[in-house]
C-alpha positions in Angstrom: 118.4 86.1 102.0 116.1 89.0 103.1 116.7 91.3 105.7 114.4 91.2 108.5 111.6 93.1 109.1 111.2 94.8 112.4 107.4 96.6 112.5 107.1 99.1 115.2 104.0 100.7 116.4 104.6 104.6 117.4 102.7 107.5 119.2 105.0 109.6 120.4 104.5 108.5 124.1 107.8 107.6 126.2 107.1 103.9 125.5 107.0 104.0 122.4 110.4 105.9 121.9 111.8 102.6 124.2 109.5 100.4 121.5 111.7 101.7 119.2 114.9 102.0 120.6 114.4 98.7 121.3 113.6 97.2 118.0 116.7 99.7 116.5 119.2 97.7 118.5 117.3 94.1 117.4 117.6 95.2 113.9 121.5 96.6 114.4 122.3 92.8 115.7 119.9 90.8 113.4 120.9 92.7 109.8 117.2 94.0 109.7 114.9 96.9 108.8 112.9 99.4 110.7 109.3 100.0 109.6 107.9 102.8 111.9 103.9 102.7 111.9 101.6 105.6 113.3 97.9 105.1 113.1 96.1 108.0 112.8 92.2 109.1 113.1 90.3 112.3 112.8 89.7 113.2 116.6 85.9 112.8 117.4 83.6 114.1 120.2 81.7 112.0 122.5 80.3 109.8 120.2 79.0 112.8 117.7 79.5 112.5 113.9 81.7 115.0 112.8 80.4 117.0 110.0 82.4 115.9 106.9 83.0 119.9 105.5 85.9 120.4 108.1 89.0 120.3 106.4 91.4 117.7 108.1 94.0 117.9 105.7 95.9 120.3 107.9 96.2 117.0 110.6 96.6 114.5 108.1 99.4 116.0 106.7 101.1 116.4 110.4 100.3 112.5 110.8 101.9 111.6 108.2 105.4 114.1 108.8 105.4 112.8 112.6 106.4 109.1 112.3 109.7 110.3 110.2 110.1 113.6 112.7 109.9 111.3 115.7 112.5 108.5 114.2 114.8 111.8 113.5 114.4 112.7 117.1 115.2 109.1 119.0 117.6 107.6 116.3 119.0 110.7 115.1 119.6 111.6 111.3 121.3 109.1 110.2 120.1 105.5 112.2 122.8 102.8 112.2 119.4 101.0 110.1 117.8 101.2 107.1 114.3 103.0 108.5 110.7 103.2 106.6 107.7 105.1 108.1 104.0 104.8 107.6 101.1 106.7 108.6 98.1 104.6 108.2 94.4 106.0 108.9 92.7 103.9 111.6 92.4 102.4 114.8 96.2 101.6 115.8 95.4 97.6 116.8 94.2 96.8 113.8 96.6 99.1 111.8 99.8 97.5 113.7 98.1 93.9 113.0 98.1 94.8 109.3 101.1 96.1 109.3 102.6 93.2 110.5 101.3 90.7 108.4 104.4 89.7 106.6 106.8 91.0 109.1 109.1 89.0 111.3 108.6 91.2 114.4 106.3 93.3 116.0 107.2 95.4 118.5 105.2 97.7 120.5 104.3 99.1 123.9 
């Protein structure tokens, strides 16, 4: 049998370090795994178009170091669970319903 999977959608924002304390503890007492998932998109302004010559990789590369930073911070180094992160470019409902697709839980605030 599989472990299950426990998808959690994180921003950084107070509820979702409770989001994931929260699914921690449900994967602790159901044998499961932790998948952290940030969704991440270039910022834009008012509506404009962004010209495509700025360089975003500086940003992309902090999107995708912050999902495995934050677990560090609210589960500490060394989680009682095995933990995955992803960093996925796009808008976070449809990231986190992607995300989810074959997992047993979603969990997010």
């Amino acid at each position: 049998m599989t472990q299950p999977l426990i998808v959690v959608g994180v921003d950084g924002s107070p509820e979702s370090r409770h989001a994931l304390l929260w699914a921690a503890e449900h994967a602790r007492r159901s044998g499961g795994t932790l998948r952290l998932v940030y969704a991440w998109e270039p910022p834009g302004v008012a509506g404009f178009h962004v010209p495509p010559m700025l360089d975003w990789e500086p940003l992309e590369q902090q999107a995708h170091e912050f999902p495995g930073k934050f677990a560090d911070e609210v589960l500490g180094p060394s989680p009682e669970v095995p933990v995955t992160t992803r960093t996925v470019r796009g808008r976070p409902a449809q990231v986190l319903v992607d995300a989810s697709e074959h997992a047993d839980l979603l969990v997010q605030l």
